[in-house]
C-alpha positions in Angstrom: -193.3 43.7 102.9 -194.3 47.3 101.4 -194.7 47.6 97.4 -191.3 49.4 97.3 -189.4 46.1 99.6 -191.4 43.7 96.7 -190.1 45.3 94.0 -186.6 45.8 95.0 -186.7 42.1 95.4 -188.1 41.3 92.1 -185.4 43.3 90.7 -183.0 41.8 93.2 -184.1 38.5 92.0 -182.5 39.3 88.6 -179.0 39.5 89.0 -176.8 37.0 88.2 -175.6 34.8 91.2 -172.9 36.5 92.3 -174.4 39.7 92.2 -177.1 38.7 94.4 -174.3 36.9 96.6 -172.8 40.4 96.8 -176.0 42.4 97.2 -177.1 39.7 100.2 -173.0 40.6 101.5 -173.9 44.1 101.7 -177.5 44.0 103.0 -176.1 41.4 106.3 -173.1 44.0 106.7 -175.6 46.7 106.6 -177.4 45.2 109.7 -174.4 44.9 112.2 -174.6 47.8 114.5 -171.5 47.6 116.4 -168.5 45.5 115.8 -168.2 41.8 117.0 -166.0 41.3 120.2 -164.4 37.8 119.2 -162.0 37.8 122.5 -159.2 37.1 123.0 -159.1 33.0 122.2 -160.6 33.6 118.7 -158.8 36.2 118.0 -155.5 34.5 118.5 -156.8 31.4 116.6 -157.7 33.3 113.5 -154.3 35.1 113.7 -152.9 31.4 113.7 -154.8 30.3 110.6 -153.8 33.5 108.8 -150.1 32.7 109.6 -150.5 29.1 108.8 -151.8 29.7 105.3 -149.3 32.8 105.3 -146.4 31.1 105.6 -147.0 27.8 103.2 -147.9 25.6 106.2 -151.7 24.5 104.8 -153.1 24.8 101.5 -156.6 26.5 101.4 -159.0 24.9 99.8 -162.3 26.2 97.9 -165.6 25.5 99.4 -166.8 23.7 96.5 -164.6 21.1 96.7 -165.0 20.5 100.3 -168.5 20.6 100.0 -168.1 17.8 97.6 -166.5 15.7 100.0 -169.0 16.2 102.1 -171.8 15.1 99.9 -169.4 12.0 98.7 -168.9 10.7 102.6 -172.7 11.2 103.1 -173.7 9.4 99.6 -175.0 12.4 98.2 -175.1 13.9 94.6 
């Protein structure tokens, strides 16, 4: 890593949490050349999720709760 990649990292490294959750957003997007093909099948099943949640059909639910339902059912703090 250069002197210039370090730094930017220290400096990186002080941001709050969601700024560096952004910053690492930006950097991944950054890398993706071309856009992702999903096909056809995936394409159709996000469309379905999107409608689902659209319409009232499921209630969306934030990852930190699910992720402590994970942890629960595998006796985890």
């Amino acid at each position: 890593m250069t002197a210039a990649a370090k730094k930017l990292l220290e400096d990186a490294l002080s941001l709050s949490i969601e700024e560096r959750a952004e910053l690492v957003e930006a950097l991944r997007d950054s890398l993706q050349l071309e856009p992702t093909d999903l096909g056809g099948e995936w394409s159709r099943e996000i469309a379905s999720r999107v409608a689902e949640l659209e319409s009232g059909e499921v209630t969306p639910v934030a990852w930190g709760q699910v992720e402590q339902r994970i942890r629960d059912r595998l006796g985890r703090k």
